[in-house]
SEGUTOR-338909 format. One line per 2 residues: number of its first residue (from 1); their letters; for each residue x, y, z of N, C-alpha, C, O. Coordinates in pm, whole numbers, plus 50000, padded with zeros to 5 digits. Example, Ala and Ser with C-alpha at 12.3 -4.5 7.8 and 13.67 -1.06 7.14 Angstrom:
BEGIN
1> as> 51319 49431 50780 51230 49550 50780 51320 49670 50780 51424 49668 50846; 51285 49775 50708 51367 49894 50714 51290 50003 50787 51341 50114 50804
END
This chain:
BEGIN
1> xx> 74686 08114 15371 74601 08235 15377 74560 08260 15521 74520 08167 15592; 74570 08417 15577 74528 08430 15714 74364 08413 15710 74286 08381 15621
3> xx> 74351 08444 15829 74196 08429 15878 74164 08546 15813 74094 08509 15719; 74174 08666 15807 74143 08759 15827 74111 08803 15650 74017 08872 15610
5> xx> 74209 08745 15576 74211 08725 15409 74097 08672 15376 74017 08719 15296; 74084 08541 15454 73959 08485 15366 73811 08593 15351 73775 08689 15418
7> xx> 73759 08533 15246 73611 08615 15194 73516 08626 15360 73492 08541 15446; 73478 08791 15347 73358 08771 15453 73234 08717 15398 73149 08789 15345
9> xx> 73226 08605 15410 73121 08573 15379 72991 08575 15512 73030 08544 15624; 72884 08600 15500 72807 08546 15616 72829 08459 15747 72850 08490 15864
11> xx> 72815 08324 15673 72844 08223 15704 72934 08216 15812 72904 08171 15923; 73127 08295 15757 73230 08258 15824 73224 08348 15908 73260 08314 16021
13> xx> 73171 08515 15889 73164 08583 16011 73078 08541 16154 73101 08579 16269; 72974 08452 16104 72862 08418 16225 72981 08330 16278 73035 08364 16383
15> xx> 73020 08233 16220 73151 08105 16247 73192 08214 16354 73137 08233 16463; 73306 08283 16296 73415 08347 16389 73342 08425 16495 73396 08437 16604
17> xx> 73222 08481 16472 73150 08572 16583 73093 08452 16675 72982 08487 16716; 73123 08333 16720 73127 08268 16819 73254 08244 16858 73286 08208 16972
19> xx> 73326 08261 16771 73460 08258 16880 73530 08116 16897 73599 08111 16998; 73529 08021 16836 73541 07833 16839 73627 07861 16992 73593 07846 17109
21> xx> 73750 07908 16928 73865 07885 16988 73860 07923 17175 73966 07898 17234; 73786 07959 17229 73686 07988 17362 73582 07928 17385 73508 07965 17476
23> xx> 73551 07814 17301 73400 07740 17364 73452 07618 17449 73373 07537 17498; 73627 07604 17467 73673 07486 17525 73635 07547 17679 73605 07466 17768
25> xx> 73638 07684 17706 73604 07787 17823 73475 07702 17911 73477 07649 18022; 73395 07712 17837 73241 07632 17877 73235 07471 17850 73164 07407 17928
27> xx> 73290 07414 17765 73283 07291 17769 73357 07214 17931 73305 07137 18011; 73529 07290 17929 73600 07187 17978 73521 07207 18165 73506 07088 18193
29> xx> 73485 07262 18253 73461 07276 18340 73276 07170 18379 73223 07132 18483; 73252 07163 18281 73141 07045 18282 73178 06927 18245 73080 06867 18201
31> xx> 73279 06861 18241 73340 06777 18177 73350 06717 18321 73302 06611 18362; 73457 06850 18418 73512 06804 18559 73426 06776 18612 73430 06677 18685
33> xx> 73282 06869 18594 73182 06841 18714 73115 06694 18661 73056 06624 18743; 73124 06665 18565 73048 06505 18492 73117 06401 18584 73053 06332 18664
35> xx> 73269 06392 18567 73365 06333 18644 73311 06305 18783 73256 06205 18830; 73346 06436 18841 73304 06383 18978 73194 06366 19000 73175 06293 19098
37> xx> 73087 06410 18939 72933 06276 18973 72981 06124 18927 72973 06039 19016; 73026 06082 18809 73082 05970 18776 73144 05907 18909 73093 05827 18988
39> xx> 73240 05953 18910 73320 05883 19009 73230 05800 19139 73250 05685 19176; 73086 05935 19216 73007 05883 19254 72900 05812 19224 72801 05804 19298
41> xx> 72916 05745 19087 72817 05676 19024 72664 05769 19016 72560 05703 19025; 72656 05881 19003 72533 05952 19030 72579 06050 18880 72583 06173 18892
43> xx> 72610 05988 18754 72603 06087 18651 72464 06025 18543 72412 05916 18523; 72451 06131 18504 72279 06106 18468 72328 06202 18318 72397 06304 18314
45> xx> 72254 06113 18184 72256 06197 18097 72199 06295 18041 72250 06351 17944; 72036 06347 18115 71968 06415 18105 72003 06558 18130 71980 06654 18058
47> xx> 72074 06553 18267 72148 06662 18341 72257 06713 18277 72271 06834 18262; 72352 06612 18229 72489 06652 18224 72484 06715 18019 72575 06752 17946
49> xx> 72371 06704 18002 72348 06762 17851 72302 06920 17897 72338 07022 17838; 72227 06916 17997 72156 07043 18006 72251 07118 18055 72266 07230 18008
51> xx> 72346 07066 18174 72466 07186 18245 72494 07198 18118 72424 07282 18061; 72624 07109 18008 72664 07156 17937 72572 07237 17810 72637 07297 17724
53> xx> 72472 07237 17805 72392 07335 17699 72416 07481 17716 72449 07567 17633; 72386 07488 17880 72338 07606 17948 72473 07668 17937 72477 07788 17909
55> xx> 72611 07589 17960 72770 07627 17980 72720 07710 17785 72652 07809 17758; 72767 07644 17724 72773 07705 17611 72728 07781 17511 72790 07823 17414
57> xx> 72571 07803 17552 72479 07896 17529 72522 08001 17568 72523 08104 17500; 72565 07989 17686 72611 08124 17761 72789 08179 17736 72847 08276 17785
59> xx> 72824 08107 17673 72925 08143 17631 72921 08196 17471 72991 08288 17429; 72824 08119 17387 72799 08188 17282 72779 08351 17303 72853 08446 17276
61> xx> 72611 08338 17379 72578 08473 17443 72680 08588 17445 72694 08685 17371; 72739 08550 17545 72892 08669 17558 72976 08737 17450 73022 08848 17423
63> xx> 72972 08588 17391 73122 08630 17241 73014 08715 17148 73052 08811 17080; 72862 08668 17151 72756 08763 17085 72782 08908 17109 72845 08982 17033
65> xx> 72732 08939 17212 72721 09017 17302 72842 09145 17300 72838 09267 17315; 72950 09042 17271 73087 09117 17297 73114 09177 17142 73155 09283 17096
67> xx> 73079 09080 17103 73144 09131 16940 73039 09271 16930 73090 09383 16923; 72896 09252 16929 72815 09381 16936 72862 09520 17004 72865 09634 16959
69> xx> 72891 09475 17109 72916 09589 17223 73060 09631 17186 73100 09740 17226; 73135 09557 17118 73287 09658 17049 73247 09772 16924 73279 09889 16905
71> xx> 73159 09674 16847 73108 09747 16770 73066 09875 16784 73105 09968 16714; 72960 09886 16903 72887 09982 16891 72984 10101 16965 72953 10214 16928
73> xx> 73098 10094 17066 73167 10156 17125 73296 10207 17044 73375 10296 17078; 73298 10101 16891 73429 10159 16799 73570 10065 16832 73679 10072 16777
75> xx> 73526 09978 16941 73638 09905 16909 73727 09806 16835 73830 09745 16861; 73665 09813 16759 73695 09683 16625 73713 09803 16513 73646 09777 16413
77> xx> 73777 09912 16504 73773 09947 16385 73917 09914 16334 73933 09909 16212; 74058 09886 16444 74143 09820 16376 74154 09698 16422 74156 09686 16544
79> xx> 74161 09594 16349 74198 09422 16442 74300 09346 16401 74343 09345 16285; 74338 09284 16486 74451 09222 16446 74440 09053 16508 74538 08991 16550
81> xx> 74297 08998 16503 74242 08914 16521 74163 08860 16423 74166 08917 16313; 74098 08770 16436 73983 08720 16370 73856 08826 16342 73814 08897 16434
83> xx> 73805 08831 16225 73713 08985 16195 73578 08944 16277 73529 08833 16298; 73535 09073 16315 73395 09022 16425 73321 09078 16330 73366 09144 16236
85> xx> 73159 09042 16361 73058 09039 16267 72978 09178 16229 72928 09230 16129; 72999 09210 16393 72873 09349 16365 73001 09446 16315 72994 09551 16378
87> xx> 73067 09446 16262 73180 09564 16241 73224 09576 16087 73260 09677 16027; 73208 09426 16031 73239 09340 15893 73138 09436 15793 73162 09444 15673
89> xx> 73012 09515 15859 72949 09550 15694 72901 09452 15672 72795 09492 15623; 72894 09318 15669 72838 09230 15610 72718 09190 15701 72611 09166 15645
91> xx> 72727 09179 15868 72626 09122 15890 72579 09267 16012 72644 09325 16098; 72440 09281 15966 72384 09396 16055 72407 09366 16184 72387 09250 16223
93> xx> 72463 09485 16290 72511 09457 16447 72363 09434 16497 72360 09367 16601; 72226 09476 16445 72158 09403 16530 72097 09282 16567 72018 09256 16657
95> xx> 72166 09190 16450 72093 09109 16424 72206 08992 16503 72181 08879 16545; 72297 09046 16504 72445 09013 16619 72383 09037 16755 72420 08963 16845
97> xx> 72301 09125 16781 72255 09130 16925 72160 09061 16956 72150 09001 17063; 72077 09061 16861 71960 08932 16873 71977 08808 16854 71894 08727 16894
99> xx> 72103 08766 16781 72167 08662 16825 72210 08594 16988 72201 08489 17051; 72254 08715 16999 72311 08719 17202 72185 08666 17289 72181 08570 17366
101> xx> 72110 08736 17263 71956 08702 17282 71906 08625 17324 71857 08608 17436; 71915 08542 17200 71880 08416 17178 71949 08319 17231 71904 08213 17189
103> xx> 72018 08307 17289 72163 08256 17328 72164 08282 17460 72246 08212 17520; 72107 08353 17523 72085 08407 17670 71969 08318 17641 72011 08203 17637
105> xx> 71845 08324 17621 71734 08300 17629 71726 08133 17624 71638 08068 17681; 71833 08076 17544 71841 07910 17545 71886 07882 17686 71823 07827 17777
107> xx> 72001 07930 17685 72063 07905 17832 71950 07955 17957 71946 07895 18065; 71868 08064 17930 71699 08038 18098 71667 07933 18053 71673 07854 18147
109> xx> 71634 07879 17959 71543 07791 17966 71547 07662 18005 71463 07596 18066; 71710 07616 17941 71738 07503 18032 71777 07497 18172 71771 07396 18241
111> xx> 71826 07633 18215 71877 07606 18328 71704 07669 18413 71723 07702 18530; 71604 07680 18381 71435 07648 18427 71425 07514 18411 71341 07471 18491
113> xx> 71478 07417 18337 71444 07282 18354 71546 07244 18497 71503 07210 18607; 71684 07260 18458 71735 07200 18535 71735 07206 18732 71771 07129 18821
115> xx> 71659 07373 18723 71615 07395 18837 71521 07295 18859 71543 07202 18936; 71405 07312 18789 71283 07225 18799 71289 07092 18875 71220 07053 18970
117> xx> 71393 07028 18807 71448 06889 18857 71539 06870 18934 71594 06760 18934; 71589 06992 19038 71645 07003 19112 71642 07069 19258 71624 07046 19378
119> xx> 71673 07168 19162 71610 07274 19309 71620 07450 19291 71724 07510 19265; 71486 07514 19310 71435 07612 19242 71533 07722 19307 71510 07839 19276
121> xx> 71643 07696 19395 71754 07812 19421 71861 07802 19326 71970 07855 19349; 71833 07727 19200 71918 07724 19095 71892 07840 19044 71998 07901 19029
123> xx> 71773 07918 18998 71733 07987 18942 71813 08109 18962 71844 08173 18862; 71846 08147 19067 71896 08286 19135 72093 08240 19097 72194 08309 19110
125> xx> 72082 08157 19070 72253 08088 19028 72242 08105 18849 72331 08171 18796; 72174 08068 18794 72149 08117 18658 72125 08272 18589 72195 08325 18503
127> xx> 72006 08324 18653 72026 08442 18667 72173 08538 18667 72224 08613 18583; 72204 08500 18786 72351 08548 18792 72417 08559 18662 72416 08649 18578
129> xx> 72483 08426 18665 72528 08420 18506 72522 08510 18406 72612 08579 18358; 72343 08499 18362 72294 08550 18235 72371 08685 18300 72489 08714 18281
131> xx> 72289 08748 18369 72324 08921 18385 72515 08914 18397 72551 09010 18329; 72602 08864 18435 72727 08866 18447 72767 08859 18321 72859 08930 18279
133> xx> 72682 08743 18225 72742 08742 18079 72690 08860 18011 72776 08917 17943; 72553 08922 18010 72580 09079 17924 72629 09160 17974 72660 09244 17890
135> xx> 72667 09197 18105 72710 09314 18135 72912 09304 18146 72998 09332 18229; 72907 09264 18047 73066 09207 18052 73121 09260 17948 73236 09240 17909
137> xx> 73019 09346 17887 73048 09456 17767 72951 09525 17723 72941 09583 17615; 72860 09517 17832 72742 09563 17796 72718 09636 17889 72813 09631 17966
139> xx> 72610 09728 17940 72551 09828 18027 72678 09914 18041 72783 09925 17977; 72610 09987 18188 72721 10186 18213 72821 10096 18269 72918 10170 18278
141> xx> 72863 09960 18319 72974 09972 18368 73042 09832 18303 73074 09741 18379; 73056 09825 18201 73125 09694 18120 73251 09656 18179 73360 09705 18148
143> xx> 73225 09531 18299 73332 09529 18376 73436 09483 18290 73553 09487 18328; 73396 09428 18152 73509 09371 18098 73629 09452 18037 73740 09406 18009
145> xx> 73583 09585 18021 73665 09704 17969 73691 09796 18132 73695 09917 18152; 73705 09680 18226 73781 09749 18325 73822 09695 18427 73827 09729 18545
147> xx> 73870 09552 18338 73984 09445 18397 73950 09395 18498 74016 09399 18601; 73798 09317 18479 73793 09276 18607 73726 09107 18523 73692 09004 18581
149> xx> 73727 09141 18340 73737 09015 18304 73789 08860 18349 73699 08779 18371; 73930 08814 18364 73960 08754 18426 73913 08687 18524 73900 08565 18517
151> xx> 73878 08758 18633 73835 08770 18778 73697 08684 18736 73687 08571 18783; 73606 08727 18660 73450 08679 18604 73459 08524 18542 73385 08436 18585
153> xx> 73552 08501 18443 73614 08428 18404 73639 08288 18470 73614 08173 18436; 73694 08340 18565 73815 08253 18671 73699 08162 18772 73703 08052 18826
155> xx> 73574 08296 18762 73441 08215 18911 73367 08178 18843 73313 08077 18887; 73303 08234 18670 73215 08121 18604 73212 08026 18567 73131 07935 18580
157> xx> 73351 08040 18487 73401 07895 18428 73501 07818 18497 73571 07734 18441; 73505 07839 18589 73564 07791 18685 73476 07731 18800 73402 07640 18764
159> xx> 73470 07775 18962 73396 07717 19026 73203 07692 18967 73129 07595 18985; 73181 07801 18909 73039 07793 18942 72971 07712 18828 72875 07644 18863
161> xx> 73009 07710 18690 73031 07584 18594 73026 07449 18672 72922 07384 18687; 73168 07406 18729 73205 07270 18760 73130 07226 18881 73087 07112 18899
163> xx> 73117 07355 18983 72980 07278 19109 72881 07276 19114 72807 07233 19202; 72846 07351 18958 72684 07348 18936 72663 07223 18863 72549 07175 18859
165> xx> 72780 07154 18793 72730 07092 18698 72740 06952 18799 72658 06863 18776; 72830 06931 18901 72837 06866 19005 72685 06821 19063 72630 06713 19043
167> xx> 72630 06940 19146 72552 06977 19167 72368 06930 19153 72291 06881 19235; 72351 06967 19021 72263 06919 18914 72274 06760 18889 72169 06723 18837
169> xx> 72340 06681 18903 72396 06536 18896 72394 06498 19034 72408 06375 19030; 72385 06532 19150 72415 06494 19285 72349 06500 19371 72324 06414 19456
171> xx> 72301 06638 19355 72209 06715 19468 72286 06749 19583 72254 06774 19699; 72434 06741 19504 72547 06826 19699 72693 06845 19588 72702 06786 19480
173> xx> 72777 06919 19632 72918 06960 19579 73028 06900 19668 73085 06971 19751; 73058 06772 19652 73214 06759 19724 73334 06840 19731 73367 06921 19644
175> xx> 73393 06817 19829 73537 06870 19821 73578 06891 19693 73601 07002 19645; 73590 06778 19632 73708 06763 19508 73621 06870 19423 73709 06952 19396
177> xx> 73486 06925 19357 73454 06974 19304 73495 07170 19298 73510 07243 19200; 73500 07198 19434 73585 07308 19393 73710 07370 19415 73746 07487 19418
179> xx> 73779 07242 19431 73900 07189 19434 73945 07193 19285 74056 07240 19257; 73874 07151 19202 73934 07076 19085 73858 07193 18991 73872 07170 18871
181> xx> 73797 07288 19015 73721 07358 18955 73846 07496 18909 73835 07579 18819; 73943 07481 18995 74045 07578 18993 74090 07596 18850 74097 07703 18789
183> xx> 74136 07410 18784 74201 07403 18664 74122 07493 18584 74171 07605 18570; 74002 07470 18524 73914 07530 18420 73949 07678 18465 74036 07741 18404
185> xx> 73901 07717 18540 73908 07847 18606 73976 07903 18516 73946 07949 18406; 74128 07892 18609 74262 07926 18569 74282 07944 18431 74306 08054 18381
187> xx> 74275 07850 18374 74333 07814 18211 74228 07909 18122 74262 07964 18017; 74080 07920 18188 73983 08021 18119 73989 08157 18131 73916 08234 18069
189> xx> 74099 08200 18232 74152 08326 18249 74256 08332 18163 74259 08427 18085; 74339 08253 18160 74493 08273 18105 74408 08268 17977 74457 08353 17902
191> xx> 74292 08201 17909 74293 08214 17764 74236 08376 17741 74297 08461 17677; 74164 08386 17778 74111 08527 17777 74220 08619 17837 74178 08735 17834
193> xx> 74314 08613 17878 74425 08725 17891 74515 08694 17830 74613 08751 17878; 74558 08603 17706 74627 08593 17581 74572 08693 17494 74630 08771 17418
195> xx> 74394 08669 17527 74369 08770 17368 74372 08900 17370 74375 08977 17273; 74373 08937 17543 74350 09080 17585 74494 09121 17520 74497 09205 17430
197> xx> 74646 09043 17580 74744 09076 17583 74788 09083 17384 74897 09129 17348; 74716 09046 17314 74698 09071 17179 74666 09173 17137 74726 09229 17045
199> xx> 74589 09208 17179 74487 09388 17183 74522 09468 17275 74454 09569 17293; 74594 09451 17327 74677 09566 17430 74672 09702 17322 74566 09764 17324
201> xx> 74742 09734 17260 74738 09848 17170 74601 09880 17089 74581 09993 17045; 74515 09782 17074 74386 09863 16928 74288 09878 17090 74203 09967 17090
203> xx> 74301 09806 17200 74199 09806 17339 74277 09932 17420 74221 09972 17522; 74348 09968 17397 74390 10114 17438 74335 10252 17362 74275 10354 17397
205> xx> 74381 10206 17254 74338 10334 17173 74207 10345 17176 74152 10451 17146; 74134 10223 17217 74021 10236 17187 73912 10290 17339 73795 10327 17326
207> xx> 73969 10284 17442 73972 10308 17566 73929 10215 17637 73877 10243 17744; 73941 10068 17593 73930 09937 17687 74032 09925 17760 74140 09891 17711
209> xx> 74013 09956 17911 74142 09928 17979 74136 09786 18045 74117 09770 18165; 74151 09706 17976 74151 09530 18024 74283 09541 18167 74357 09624 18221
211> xx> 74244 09388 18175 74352 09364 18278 74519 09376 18222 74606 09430 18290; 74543 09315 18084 74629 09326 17954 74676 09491 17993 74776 09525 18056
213> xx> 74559 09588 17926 74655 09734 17949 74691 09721 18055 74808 09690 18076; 74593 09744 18166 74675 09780 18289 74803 09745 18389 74858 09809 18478
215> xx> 74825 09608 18330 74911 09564 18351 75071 09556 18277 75174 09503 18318; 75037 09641 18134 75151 09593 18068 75140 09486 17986 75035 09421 17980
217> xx> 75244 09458 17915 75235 09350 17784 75360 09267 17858 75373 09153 17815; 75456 09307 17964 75505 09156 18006 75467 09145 18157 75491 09039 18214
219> xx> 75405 09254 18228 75349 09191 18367 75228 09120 18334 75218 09028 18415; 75155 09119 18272 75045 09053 18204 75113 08908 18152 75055 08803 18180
221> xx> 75227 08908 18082 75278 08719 18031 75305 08666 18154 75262 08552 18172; 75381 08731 18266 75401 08657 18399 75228 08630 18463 75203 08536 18539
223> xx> 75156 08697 18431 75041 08690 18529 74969 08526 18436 74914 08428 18486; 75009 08567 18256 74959 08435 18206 75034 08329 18253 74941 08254 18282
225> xx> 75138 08265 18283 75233 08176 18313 75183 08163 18476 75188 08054 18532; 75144 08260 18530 75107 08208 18677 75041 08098 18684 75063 07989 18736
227> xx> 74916 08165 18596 74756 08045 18565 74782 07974 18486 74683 07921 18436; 74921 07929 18426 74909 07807 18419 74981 07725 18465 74981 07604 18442
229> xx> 75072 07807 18561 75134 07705 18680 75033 07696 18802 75062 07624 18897; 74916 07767 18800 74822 07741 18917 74752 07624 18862 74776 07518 18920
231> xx> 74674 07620 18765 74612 07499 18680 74667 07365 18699 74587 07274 18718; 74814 07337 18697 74907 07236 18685 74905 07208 18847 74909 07089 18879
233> xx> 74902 07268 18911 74916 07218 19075 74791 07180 19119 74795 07091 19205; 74670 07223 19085 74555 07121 19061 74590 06975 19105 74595 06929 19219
235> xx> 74609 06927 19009 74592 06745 19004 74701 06741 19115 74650 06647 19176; 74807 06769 19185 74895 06789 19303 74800 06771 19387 74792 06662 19443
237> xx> 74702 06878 19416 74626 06871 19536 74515 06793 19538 74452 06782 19643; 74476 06726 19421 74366 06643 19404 74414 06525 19454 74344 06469 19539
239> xx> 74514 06476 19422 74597 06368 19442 74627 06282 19599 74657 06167 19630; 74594 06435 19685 74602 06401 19819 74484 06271 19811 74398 06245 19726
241> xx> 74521 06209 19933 74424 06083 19944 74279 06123 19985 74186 06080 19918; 74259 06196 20083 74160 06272 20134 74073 06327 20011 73950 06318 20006
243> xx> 74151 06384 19917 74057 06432 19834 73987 06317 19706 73879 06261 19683; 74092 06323 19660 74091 06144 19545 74177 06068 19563 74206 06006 19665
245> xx> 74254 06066 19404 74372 05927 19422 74453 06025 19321 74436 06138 19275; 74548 05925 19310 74665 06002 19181 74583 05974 19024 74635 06030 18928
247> xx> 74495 05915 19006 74464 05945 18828 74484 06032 18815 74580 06060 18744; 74407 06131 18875 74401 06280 18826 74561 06353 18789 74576 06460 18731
249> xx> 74643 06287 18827 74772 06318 18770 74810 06309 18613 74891 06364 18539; 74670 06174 18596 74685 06217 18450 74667 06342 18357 74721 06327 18247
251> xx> 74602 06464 18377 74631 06564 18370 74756 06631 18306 74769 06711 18213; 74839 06573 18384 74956 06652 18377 75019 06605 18195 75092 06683 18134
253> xx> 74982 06496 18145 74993 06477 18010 74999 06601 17932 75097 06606 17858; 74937 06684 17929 74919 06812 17886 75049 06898 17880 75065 06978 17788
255> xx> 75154 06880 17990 75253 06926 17980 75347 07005 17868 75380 07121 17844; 75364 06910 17830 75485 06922 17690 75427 07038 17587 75493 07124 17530
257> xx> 75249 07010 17577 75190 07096 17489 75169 07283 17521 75105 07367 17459; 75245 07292 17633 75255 07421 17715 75418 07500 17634 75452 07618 17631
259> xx> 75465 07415 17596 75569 07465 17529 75553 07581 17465 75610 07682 17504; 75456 07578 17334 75444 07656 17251 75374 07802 17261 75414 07912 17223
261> xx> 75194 07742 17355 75192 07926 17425 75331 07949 17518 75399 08048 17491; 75350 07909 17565 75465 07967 17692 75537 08037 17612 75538 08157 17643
263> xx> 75620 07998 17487 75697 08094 17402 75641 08170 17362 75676 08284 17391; 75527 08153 17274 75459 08244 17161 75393 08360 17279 75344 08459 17226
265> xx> 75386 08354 17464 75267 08442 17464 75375 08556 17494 75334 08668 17525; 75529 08527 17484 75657 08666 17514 75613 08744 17354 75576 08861 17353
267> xx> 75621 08676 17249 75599 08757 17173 75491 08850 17113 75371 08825 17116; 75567 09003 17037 75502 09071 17014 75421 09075 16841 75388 09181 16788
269> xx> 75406 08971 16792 75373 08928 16660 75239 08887 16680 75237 08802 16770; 75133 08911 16637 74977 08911 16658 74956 08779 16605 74880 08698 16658
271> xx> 75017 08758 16512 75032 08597 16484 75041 08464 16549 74978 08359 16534; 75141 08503 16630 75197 08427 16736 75091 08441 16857 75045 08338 16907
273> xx> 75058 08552 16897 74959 08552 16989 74779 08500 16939 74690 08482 17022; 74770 08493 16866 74693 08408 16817 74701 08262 16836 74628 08203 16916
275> xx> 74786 08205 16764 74878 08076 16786 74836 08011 16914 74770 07910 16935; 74907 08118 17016 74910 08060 17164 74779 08103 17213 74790 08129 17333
277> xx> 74656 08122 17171 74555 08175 17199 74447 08011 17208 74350 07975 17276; 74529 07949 17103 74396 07845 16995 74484 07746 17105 74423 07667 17177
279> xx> 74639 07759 17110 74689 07660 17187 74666 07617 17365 74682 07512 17428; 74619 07762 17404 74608 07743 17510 74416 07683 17510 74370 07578 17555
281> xx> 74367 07763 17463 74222 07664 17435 74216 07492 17455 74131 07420 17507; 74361 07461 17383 74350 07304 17317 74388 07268 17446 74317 07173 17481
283> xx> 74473 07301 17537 74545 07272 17684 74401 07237 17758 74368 07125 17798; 74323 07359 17767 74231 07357 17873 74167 07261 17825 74172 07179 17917
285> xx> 74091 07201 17716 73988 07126 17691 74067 06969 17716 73996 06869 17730; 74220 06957 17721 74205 06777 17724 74272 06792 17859 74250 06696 17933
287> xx> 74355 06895 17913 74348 06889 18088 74237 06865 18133 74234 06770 18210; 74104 06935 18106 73998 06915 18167 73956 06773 18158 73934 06707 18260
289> xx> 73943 06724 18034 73913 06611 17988 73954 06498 18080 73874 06420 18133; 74117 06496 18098 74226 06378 18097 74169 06411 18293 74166 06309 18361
291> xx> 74135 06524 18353 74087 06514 18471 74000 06472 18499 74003 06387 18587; 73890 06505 18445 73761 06409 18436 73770 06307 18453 73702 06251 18539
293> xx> 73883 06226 18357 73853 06063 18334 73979 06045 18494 73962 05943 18562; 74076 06132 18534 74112 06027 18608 74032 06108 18764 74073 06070 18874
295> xx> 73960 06177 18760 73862 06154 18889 73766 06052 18868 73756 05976 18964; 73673 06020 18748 73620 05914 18743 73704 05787 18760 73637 05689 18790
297> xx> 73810 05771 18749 73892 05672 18760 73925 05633 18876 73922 05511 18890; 73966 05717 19001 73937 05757 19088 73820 05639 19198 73779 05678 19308
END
């Protein structure tokens, strides 16, 4: 049975209106930054709960946020994805926004602690965030319906994730931290331009011009295959001595499992792009992982 068959129940729409298959987005880039405090013996568990809270709060936030803001603009009236909540009839869109909310509002609060215990120019680094994560489908200029997603993507969950979470654990950002911050980055773009390149047609009609439309449905698969040959040259440059050692090559384990998006993201079957959607998710979270442990290894 597809996703889309099963009963809307409550329950599974709140489920899917976070989005699982994108929370590897916010996890795996605090993982790297855990690592390299590890490595310097300066990882603390107080901290490295709160980066990652604040990572995924704020990623809830968004997929909140986002599912609302299609809603209210009409873009979910055909899908060929997983059903979003405020659109389902079943669960009121405002109560989808006050969800977002809430979800913004977890993520100030820890990242007010983590300033607290750090240093109060965190605050203006959090901030950021929050406002970057609603206005990403939200306010007069929803950069995300004008392909500049990716790009947002690529610097949250990417550098500013992994050297904050560095950061917060250290009290300074090494080399290797936004060095190695690339992988997450990368792989958190390429996942989010699988799903665009899925919705190319219902994000047209609907007048979302993502990076996906504007680019086409196969200059868009070369642009996905870039980021994840940029991701993979990562642990290459980590590897230099200057920066770490070769663990971080462990990484590259991940390999073989690139097979399947790499095929599935040529095709035009919503199925398949799905597929390589959940697959490329699964890539980013144990690359990140398998980097972590060999910079701590390191």
């Amino acid at each position: 049975m597809s996703v889309a068959a099963a009963p809307l129940t409550p329950a599974r729409l709140w489920w899917h209106a976070t989005r699982p298959a994108t929370l590897a987005a916010s996890v795996s880039p605090v993982l790297i930054g855990i690592g390299i405090a590890a490595r310097a013996g300066e990882a603390h568990l107080a901290p490295s709960l709160g980066a990652l809270g604040v990572a995924v709060a704020l990623q809830v936030g968004v997929n909140y946020a986002n599912d609302y803001s299609d809603h209210r603009r009409g873009a979910d009236r055909t899908r060929v994805g997983p059903p979003r909540a405020a659109s389902s009839g079943v669960v009121p869109p405002r109560a989808v926004l006050a969800a977002a909310v809430v979800a913004f509002a977890a993520a100030a609060v820890l990242g007010l602690w983590l300033a607290a215990i750090t240093t109060w120019w965190l605050l203006a680094v959090g901030a950021g965030c929050i406002l970057a994560a609603a206005l990403y489908t939200g306010g007069p200029f929803p950069y995300g319906y004008h392909g500049y997603g990716e790009v947002a993507v690529f610097l949250f969950f990417g550098e500013v994730a992994t050297c904050g979470t560095a950061f917060v654990e250290m009290r300074s950002i090494p080399l290797a931290a936004p060095l190695a911050a690339i992988l997450p980055g990368a792989l958190a773009a390429a996942l989010l331009l699988i799903n665009n390149i899925r919705d190319i047609k219902t994000d047209r009609e609907a007048g979302k011009r993502t990076l996906a439309v504007a680019l086409g449905a196969a200059r868009a698969r070369r642009l996905y295959l870039g980021l994840l040959a940029l991701a993979l040259a990562v642990p290459l440059i980590l590897a230099i001595p200057a920066v770490t050692h070769a663990e971080v090559l462990l990484a590259w384990v991940v390999v073989p499992l690139l097979e399947g998006p790499v095929r599935k993201s040529g095709s035009q079957d919503p199925a398949d792009l799905v597929s390589a959607l959940k697959q490329t998710a699964l890539v980013l979270l144990l690359s990140s992982s398998l980097l972590a442990v060999g910079i701590w290894m390191g």
